[in-house]
N, C-alpha and C positions, 0 to 999 in steps of 0.2 A: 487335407487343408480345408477349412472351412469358413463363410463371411454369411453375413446377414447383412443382405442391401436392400436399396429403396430406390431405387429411381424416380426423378422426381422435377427434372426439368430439362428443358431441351427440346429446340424444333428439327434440328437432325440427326440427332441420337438423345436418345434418351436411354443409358445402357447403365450395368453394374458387374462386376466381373473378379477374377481373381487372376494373378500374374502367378507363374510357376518358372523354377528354372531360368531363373532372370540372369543371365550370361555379365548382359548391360542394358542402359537403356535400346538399343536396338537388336537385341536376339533373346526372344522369349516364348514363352507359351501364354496361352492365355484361352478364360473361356467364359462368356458373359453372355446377359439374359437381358433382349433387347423390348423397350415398353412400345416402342414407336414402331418395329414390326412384328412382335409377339415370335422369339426365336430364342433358341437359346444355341450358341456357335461355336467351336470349339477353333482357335488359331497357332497358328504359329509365325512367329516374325523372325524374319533372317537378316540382317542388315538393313531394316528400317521397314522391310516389304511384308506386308500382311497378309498370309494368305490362310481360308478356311480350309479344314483338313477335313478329310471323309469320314464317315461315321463304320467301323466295323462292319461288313455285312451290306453298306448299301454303298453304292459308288456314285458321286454327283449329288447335286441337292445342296442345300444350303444350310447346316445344322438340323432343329428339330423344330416344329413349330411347335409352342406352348403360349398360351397366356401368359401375357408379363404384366398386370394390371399396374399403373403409374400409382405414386402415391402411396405404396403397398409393400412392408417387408415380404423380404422373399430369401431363403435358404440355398445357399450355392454351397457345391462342396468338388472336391478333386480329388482322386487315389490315383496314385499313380505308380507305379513299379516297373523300371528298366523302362521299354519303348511304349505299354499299355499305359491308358489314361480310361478313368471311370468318372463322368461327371453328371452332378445328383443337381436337380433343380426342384427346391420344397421337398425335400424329400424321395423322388424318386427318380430313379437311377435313367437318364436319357441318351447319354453318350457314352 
């Protein structure tokens, strides 16, 4: 799955993202590249509750930091197969 976002306004998020495996509105995945804190997050929502999920290989921490420059197309993408998820920001592979 793939989107071309832009983030582009917003004093407490400033985010763009892709929803996967959308159950309903409150059980999803989900993984977005934030301008306001330069990250790009990977989630899962279970009944309305959001929580970030850990990155393969490293435990804790809060996604990845990247530049999210505001104002700025930016490349997000998802692969995903059975429990694994592969998530691309611009191009290159972070989560």
């Amino acid at each position: 799955m793939r989107s071309s976002s832009r983030p582009f306004a917003g004093s407490q998020d400033r985010a763009a993202g892709i929803v996967w495996r959308a159950k309903d509105a409150n059980n999803y995945y989900v993984v977005r590249a934030n301008a306001l804190e330069d990250n790009f997050v990977l989630y899962k929502t279970v009944d309305s509750v959001r929580t970030s999920l850990d990155i393969v290989g490293r435990k804790g921490g809060y996604g990845v930091s990247v530049p999210v420059p505001a104002n700025t197309w930016h490349s997000l993408r998802i692969d995903f197969k059975a429990t694994r998820f592969k998530a691309s920001f611009n191009g290159k592979t972070t989560i």
